[in-house]
N, CA, C and O atoms as CSV, one atom per row, in Angstrom:
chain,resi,resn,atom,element,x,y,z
A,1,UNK,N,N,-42.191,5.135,6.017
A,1,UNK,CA,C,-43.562,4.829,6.316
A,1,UNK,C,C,-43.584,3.641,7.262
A,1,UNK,O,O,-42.804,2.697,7.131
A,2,UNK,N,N,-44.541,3.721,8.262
A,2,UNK,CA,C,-44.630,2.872,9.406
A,2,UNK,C,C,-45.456,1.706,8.956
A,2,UNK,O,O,-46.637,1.942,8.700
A,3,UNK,N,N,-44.971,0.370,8.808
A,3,UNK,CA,C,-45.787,-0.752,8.495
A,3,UNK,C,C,-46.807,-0.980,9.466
A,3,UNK,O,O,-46.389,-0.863,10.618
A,4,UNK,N,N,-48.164,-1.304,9.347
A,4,UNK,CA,C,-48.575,-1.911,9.867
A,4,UNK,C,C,-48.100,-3.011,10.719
A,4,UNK,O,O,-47.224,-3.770,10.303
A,5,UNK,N,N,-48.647,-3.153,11.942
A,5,UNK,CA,C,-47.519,-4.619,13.056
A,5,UNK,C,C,-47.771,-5.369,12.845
A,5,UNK,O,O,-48.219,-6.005,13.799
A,6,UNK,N,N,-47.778,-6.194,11.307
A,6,UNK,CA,C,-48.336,-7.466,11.285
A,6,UNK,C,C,-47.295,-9.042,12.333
A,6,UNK,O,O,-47.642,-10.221,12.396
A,7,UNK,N,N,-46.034,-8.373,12.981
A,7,UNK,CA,C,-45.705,-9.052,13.766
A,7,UNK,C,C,-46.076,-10.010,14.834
A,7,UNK,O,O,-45.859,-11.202,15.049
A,8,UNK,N,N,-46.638,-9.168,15.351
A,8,UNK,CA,C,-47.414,-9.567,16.727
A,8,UNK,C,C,-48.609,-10.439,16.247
A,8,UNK,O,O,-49.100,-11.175,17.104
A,9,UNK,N,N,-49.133,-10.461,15.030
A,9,UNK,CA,C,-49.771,-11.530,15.005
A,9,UNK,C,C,-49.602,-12.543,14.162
A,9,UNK,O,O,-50.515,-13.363,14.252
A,10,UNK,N,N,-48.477,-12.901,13.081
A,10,UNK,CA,C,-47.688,-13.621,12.824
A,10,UNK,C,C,-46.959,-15.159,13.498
A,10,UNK,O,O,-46.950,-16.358,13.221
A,11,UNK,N,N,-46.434,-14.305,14.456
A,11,UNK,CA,C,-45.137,-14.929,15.113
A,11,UNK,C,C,-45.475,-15.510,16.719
A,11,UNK,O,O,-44.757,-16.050,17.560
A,12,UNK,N,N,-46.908,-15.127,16.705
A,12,UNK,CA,C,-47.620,-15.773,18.194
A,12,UNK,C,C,-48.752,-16.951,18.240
A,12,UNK,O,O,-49.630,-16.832,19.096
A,13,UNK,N,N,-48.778,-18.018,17.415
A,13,UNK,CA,C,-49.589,-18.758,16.903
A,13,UNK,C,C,-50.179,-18.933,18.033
A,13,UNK,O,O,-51.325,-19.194,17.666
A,14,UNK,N,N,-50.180,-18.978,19.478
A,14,UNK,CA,C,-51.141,-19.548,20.113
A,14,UNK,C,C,-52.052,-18.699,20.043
A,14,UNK,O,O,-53.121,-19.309,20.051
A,15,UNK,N,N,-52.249,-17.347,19.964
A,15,UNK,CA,C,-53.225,-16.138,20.304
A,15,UNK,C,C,-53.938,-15.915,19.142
A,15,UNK,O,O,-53.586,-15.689,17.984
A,16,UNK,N,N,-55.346,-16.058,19.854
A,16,UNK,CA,C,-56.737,-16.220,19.104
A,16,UNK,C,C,-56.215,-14.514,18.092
A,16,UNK,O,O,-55.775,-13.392,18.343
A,17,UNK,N,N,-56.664,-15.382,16.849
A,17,UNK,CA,C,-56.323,-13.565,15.623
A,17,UNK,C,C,-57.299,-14.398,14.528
A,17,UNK,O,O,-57.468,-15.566,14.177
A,18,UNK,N,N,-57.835,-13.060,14.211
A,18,UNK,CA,C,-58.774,-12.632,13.293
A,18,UNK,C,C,-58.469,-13.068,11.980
A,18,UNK,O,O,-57.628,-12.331,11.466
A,19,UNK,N,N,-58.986,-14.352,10.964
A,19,UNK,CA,C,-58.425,-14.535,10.029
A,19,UNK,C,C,-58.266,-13.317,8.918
A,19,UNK,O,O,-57.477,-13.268,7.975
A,20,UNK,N,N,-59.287,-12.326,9.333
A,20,UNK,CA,C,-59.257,-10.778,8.372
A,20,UNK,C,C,-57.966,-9.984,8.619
A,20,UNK,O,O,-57.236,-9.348,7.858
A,21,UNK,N,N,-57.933,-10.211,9.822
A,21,UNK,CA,C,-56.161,-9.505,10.774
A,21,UNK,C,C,-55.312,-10.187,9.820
A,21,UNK,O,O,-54.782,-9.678,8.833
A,22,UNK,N,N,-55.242,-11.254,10.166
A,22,UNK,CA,C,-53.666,-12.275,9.747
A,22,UNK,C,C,-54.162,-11.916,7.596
A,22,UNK,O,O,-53.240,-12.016,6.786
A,23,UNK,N,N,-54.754,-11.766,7.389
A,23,UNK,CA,C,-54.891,-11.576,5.971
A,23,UNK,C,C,-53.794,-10.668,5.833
A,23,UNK,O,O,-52.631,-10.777,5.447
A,24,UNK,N,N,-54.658,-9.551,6.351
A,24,UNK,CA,C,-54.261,-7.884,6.618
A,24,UNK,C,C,-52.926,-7.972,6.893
A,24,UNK,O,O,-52.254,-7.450,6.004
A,25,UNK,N,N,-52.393,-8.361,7.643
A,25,UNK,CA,C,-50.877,-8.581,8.123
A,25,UNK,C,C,-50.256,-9.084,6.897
A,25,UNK,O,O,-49.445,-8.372,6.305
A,26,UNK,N,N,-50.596,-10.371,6.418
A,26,UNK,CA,C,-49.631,-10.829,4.754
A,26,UNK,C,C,-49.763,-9.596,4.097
A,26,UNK,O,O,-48.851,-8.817,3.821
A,27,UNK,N,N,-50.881,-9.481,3.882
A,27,UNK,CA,C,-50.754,-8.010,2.469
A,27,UNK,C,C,-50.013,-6.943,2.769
A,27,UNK,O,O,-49.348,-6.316,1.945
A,28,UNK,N,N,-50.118,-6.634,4.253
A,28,UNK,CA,C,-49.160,-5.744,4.337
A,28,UNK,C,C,-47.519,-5.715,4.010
A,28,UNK,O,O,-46.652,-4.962,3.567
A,29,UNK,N,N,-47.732,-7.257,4.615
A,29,UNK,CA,C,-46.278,-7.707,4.704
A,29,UNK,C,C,-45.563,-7.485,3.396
A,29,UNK,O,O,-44.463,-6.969,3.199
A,30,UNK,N,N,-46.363,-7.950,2.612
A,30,UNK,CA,C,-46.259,-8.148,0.882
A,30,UNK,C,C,-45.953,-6.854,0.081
A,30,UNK,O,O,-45.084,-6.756,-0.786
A,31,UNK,N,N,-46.721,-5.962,0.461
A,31,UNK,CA,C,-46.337,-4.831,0.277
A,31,UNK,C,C,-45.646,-3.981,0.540
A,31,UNK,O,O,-45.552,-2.971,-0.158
A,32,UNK,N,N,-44.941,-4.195,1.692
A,32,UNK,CA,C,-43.529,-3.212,2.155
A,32,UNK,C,C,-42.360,-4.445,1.805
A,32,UNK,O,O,-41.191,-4.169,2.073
A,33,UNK,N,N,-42.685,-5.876,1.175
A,33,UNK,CA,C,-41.292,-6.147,0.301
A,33,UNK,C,C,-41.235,-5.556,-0.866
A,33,UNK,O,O,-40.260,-4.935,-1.290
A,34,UNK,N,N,-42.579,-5.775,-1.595
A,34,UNK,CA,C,-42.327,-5.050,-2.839
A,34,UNK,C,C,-42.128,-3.313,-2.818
A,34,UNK,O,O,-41.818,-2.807,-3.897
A,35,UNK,N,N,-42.255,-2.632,-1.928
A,35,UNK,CA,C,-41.220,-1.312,-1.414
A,35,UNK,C,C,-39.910,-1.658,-1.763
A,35,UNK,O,O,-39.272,-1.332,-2.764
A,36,UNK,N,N,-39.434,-2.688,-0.369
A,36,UNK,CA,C,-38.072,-2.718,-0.401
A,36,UNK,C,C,-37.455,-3.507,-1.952
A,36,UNK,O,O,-36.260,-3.332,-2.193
A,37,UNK,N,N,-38.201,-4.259,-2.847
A,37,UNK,CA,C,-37.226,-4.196,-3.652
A,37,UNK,C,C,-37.248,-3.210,-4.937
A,37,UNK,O,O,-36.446,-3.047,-5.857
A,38,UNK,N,N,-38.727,-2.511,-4.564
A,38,UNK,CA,C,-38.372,-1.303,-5.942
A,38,UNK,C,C,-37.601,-0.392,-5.294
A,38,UNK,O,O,-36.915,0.234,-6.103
A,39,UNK,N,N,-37.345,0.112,-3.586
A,39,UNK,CA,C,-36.109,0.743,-3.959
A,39,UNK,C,C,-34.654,0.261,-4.232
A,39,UNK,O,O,-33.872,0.838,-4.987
A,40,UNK,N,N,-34.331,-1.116,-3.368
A,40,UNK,CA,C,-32.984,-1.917,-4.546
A,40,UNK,C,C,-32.933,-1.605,-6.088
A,40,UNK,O,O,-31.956,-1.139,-6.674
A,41,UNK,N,N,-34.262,-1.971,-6.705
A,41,UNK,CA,C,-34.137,-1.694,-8.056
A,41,UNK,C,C,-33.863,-0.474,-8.371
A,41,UNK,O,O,-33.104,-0.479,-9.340
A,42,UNK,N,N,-34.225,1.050,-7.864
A,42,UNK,CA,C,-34.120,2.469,-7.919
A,42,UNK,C,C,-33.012,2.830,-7.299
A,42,UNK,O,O,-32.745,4.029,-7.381
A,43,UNK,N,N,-32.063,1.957,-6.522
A,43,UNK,CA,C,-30.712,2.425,-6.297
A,43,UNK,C,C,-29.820,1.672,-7.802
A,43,UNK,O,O,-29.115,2.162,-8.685
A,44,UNK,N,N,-30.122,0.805,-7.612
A,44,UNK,CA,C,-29.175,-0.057,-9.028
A,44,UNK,C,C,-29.481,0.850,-10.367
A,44,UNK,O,O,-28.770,0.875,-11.371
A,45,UNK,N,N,-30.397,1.405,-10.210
A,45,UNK,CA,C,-30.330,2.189,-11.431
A,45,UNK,C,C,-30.232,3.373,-11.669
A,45,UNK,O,O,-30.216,3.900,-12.782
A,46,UNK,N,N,-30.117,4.170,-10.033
A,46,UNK,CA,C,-29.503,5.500,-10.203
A,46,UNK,C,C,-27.913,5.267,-10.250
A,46,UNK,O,O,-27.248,5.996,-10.986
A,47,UNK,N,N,-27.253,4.217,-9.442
A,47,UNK,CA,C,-25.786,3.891,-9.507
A,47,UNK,C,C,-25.521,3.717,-11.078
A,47,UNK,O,O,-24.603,4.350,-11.599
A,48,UNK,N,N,-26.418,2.763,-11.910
A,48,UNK,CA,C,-26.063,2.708,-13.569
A,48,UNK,C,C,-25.562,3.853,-14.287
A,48,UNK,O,O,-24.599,4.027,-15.033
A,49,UNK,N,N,-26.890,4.900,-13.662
A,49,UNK,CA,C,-26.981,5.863,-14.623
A,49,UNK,C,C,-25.647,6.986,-14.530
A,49,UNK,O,O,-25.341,7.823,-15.379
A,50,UNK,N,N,-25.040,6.735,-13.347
A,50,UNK,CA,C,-24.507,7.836,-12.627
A,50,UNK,C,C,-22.707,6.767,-13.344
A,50,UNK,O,O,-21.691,7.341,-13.737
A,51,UNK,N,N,-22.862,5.541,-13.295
A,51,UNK,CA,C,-21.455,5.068,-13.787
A,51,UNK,C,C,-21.828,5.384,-15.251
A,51,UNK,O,O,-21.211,6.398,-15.576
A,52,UNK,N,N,-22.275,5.114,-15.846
A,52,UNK,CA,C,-22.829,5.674,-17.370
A,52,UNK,C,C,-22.417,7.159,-17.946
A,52,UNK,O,O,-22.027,7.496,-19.064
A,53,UNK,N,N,-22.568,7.635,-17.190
A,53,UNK,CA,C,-22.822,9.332,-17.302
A,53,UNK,C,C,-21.228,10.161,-16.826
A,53,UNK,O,O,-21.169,11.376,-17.010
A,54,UNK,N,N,-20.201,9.547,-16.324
A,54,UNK,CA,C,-19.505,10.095,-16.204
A,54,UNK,C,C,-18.509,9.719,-17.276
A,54,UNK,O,O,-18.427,8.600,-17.783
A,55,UNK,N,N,-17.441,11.216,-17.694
A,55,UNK,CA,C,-16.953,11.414,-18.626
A,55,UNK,C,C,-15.905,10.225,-18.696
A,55,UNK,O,O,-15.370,9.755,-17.692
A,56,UNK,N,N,-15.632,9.717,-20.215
A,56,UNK,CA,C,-14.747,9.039,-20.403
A,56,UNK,C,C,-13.762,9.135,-21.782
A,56,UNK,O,O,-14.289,9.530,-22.821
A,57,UNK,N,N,-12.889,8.914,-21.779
A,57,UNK,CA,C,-11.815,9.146,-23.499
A,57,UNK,C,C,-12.949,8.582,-24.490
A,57,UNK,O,O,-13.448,9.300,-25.357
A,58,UNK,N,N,-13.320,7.229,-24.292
A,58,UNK,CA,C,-13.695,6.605,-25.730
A,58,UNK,C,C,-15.121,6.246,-25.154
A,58,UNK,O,O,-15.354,5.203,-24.543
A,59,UNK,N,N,-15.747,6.915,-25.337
A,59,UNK,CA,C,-17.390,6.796,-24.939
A,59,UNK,C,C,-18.007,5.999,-26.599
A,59,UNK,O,O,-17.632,6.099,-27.767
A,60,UNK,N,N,-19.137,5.204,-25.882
A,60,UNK,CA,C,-20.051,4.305,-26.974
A,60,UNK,C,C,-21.252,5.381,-27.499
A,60,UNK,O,O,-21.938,6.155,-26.832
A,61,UNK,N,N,-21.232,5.094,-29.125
A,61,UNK,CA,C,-22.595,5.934,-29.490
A,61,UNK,C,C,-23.804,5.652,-29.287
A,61,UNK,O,O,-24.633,6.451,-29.724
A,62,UNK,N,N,-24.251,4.504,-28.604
A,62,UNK,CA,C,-24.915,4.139,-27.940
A,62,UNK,C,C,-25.711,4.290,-27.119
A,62,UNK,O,O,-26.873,3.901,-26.997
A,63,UNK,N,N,-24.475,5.416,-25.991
A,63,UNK,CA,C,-24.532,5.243,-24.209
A,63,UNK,C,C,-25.596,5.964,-23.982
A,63,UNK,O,O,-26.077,5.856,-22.855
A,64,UNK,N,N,-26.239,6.853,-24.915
A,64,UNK,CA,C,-27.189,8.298,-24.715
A,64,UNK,C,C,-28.668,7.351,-24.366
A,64,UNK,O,O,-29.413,7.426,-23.389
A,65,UNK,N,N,-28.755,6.245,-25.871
A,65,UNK,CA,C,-30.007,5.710,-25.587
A,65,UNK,C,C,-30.305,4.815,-24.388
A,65,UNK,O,O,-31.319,4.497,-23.767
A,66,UNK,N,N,-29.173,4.577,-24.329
A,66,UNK,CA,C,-29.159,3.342,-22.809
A,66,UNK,C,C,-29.297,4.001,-21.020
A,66,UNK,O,O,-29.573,3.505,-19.927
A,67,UNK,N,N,-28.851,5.642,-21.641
A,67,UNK,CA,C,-28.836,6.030,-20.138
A,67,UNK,C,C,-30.692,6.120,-20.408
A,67,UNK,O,O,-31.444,5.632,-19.564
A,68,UNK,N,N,-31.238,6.802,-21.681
A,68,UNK,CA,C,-32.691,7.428,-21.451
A,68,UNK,C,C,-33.142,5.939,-20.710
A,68,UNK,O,O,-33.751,5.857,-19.643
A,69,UNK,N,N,-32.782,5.035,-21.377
A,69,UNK,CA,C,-34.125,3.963,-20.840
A,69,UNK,C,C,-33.728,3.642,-19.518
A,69,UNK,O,O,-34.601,3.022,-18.910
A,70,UNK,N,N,-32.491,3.906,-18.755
A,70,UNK,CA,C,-32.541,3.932,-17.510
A,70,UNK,C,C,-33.415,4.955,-16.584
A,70,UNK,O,O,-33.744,4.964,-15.398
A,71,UNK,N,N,-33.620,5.782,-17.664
A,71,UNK,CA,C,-34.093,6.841,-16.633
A,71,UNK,C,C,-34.909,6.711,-16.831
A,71,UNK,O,O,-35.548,7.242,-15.924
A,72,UNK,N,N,-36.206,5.875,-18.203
A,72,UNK,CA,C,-37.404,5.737,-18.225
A,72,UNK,C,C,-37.751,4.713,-17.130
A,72,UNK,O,O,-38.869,4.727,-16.613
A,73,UNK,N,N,-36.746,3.767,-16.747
A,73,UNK,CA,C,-36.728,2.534,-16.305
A,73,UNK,C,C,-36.940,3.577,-14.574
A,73,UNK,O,O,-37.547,2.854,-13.785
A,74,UNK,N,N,-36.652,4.735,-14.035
A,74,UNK,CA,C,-36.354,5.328,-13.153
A,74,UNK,C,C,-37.698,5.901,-12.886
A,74,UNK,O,O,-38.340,5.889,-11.836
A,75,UNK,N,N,-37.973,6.366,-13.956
A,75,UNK,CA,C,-39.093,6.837,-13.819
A,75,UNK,C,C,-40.688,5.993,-13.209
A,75,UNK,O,O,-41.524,6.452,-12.430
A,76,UNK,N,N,-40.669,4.688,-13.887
A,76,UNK,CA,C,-41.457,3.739,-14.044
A,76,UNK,C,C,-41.641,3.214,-12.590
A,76,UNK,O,O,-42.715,3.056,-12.009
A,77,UNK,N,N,-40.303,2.956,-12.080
A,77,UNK,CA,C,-39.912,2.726,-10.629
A,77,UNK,C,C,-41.159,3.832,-9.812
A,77,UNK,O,O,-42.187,3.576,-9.184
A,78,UNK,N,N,-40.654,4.789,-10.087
A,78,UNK,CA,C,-41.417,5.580,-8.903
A,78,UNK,C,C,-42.475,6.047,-8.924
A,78,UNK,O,O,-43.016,6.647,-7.995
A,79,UNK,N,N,-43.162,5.712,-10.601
A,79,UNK,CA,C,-44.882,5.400,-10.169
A,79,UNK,C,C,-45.548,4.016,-9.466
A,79,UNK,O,O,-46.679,3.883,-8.999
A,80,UNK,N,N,-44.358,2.946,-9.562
A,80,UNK,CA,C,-44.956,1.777,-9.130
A,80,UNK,C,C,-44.878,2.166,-7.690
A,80,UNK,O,O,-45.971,2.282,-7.137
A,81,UNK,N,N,-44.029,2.346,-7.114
A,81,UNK,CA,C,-43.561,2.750,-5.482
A,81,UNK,C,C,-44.270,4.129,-5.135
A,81,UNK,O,O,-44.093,4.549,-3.992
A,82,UNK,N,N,-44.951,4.778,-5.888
A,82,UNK,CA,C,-45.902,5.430,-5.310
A,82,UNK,C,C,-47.518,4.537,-5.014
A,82,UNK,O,O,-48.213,4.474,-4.000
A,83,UNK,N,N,-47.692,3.915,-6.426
A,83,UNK,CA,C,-49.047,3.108,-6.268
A,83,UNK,C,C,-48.924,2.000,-4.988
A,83,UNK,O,O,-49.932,1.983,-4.282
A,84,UNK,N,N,-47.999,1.208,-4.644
A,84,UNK,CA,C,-47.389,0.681,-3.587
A,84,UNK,C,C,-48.014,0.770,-2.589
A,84,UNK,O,O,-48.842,0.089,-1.985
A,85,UNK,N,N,-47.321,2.087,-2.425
A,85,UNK,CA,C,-47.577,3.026,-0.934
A,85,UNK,C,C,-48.843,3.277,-0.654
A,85,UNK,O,O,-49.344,3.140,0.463
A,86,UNK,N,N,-49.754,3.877,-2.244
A,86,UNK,CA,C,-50.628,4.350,-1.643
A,86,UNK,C,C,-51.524,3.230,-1.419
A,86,UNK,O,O,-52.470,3.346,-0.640
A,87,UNK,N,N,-51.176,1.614,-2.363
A,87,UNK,CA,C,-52.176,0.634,-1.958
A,87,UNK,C,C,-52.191,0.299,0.079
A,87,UNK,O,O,-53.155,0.093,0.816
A,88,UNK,N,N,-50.617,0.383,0.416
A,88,UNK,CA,C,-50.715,0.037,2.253
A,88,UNK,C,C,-51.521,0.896,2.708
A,88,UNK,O,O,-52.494,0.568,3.387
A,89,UNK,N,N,-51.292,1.887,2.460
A,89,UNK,CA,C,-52.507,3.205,3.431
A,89,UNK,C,C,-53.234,2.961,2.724
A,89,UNK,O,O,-53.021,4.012,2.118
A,90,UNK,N,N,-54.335,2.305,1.891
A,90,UNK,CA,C,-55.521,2.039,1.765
A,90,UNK,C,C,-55.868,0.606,2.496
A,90,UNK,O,O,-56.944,0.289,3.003
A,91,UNK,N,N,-54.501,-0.277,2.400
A,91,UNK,CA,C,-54.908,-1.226,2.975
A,91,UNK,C,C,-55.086,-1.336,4.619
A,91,UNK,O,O,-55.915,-2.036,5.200
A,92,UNK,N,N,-54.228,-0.583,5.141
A,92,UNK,CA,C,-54.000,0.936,7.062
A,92,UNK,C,C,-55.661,0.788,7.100
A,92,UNK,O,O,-56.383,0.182,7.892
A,93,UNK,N,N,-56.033,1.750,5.684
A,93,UNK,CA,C,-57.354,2.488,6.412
A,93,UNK,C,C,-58.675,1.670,5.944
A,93,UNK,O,O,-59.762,2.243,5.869
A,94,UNK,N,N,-58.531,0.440,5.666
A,94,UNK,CA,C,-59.517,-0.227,5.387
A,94,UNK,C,C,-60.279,-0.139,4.204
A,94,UNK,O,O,-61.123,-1.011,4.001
A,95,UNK,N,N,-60.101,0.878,3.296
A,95,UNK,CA,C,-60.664,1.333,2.308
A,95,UNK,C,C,-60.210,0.414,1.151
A,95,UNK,O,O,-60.838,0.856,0.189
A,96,UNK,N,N,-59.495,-0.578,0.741
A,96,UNK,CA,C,-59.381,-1.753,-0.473
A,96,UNK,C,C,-59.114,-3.247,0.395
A,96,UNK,O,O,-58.567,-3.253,1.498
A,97,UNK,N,N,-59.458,-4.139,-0.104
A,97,UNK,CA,C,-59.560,-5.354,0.545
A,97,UNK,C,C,-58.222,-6.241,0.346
A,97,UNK,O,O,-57.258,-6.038,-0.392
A,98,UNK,N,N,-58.396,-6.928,0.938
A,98,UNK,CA,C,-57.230,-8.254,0.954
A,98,UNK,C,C,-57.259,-8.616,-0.911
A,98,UNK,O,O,-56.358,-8.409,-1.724
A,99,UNK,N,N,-58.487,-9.145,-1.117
A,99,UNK,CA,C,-58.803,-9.547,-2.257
A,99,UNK,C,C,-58.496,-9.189,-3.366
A,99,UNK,O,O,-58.131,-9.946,-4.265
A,100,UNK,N,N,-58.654,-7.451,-3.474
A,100,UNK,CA,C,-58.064,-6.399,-4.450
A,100,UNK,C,C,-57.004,-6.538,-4.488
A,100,UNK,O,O,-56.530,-6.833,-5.585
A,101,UNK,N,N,-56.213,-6.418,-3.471
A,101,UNK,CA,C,-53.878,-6.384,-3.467
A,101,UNK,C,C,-54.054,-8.022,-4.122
A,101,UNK,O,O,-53.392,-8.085,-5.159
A,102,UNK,N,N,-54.628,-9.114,-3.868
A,102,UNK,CA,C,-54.760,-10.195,-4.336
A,102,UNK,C,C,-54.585,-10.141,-6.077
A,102,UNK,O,O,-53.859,-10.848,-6.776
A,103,UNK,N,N,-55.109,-9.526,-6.309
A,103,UNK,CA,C,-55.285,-9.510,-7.997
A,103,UNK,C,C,-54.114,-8.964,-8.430
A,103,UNK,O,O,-53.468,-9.667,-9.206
A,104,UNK,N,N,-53.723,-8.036,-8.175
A,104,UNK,CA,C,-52.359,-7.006,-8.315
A,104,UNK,C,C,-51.389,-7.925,-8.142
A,104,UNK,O,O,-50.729,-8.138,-9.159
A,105,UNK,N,N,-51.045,-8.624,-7.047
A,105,UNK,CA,C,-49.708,-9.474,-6.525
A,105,UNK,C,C,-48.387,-9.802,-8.192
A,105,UNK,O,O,-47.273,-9.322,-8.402
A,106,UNK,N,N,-49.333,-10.913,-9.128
A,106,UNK,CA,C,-48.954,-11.143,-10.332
A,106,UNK,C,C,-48.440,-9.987,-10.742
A,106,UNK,O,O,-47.227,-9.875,-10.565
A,107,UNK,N,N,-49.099,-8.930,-11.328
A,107,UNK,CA,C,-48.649,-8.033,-11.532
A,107,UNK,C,C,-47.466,-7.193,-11.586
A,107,UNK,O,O,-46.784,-6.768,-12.518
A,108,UNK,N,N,-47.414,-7.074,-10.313
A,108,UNK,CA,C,-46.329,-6.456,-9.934
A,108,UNK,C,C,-44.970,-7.216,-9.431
A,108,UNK,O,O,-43.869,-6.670,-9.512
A,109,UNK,N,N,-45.091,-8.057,-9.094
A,109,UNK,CA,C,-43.881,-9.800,-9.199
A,109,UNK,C,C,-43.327,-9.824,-10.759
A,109,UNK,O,O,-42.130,-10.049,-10.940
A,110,UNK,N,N,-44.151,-9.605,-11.812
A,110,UNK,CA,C,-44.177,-9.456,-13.148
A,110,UNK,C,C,-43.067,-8.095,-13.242
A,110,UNK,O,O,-41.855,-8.300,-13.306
A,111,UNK,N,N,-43.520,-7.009,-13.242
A,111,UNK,CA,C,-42.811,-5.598,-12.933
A,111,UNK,C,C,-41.606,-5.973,-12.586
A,111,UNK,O,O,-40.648,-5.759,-13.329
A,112,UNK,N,N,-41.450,-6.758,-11.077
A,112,UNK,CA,C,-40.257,-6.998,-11.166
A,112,UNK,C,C,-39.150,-7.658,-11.133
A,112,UNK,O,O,-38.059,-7.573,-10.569
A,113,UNK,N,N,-39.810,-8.510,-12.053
A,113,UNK,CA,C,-38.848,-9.951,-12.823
A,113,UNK,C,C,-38.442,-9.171,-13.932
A,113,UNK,O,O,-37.260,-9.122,-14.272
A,114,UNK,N,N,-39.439,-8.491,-14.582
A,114,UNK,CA,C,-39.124,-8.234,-15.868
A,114,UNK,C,C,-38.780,-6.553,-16.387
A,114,UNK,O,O,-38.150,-6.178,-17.377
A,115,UNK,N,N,-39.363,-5.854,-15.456
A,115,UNK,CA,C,-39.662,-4.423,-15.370
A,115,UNK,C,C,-40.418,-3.935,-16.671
A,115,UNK,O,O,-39.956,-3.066,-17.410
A,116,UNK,N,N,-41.590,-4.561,-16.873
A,116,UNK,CA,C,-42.192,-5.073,-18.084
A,116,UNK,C,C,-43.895,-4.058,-17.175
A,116,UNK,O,O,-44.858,-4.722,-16.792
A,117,UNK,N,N,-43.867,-2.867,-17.062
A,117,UNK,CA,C,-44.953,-1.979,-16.308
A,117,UNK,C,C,-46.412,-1.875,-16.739
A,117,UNK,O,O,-47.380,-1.419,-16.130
A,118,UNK,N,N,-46.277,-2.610,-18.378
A,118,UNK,CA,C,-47.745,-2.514,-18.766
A,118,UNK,C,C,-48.630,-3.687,-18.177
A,118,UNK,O,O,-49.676,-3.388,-18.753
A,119,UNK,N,N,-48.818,-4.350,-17.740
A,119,UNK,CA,C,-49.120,-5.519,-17.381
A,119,UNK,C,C,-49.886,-4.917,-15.778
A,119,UNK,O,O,-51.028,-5.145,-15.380
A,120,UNK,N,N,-48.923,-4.197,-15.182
A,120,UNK,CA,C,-49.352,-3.831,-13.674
A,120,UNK,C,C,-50.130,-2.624,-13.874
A,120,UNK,O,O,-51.176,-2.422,-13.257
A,121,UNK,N,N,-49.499,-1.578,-14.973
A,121,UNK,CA,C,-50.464,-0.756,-15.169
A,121,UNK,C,C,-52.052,-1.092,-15.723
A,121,UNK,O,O,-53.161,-0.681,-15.379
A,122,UNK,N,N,-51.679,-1.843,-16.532
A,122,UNK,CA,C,-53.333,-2.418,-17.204
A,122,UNK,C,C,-54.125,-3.204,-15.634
A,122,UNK,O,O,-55.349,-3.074,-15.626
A,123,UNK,N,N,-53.709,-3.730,-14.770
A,123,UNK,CA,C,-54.262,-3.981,-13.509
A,123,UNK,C,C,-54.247,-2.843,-12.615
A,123,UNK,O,O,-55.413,-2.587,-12.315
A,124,UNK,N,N,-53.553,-2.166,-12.140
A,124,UNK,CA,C,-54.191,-0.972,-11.842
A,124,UNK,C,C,-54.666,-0.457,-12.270
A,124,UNK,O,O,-55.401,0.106,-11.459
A,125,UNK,N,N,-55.015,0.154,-14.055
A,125,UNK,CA,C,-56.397,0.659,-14.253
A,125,UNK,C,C,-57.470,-0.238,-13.738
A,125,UNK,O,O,-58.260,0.113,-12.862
A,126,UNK,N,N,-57.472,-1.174,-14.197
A,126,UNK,CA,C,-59.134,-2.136,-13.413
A,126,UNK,C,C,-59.331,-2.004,-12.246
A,126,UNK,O,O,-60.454,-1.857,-11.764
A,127,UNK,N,N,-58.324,-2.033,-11.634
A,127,UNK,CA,C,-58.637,-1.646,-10.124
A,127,UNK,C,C,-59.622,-0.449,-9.544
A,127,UNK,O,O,-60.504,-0.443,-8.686
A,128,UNK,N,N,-59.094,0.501,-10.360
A,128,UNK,CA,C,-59.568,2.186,-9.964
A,128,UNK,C,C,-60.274,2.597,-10.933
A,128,UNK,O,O,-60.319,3.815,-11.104
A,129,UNK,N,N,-60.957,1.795,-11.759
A,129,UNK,CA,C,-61.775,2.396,-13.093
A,129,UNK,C,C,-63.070,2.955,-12.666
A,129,UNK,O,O,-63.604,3.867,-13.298
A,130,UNK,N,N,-63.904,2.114,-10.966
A,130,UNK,CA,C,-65.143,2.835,-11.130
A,130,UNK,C,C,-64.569,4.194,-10.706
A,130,UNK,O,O,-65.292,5.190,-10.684
């Protein structure tokens, strides 16, 4: 997905920009890191699951419950990195504000310090409740 260019108005301080632009540009910005590190996090945990999962002599009775919560942990990943996505193309098409991704930010910084999803989910319901 093509970021928005929040470059060009960033990195050119002399040139008159729209404090709504340069908003628009952070949030964007903000939002294709938190992309890039839920997919770091969604490679580290398909690599887990995949060293986990291959056969070994003396396997732990354990290993079954630890792979599920990787894969719940997998799963979780790729509703956040869908909501993500679809917050930039709302934020592209003008349709949610600076202010709204504002509230979320915590949230999802939360998600992924901790990968702790109820917290971001309970803020994305408020978000989209009307």
């Amino acid at each position: 997905m093509k970021a928005w260019p929040p470059q060009k108005y960033l990195h050119y301080p002399n040139k008159q920009v729209d404090k709504k632009e340069e908003e628009k540009a952070k949030a964007s910005m903000w939002l294709n890191d938190i992309l890039q590190q839920l997919s770091d996090a969604r490679d580290e945990y398909e690599s887990e699951r995949e060293r986990l999962s291959r056969p070994k002599k003396h396997q732990g009775k354990g290993k079954g419950a630890f792979i599920e919560s990787i894969i719940q942990k997998l799963e979780d990943n790729a509703i956040q990195s869908k909501r993500v996505e679809f917050l930039l193309r709302s934020l592209e098409n003008d349709s949610i504000s600076c202010e709204q991704i504002e509230k979320i930010q915590d949230a999802f910084e939360s998600y992924l310090q901790n990968t702790d999803s109820s917290e971001a989910r309970k803020l994305w319901d408020e978000l989209y409740k009307d």
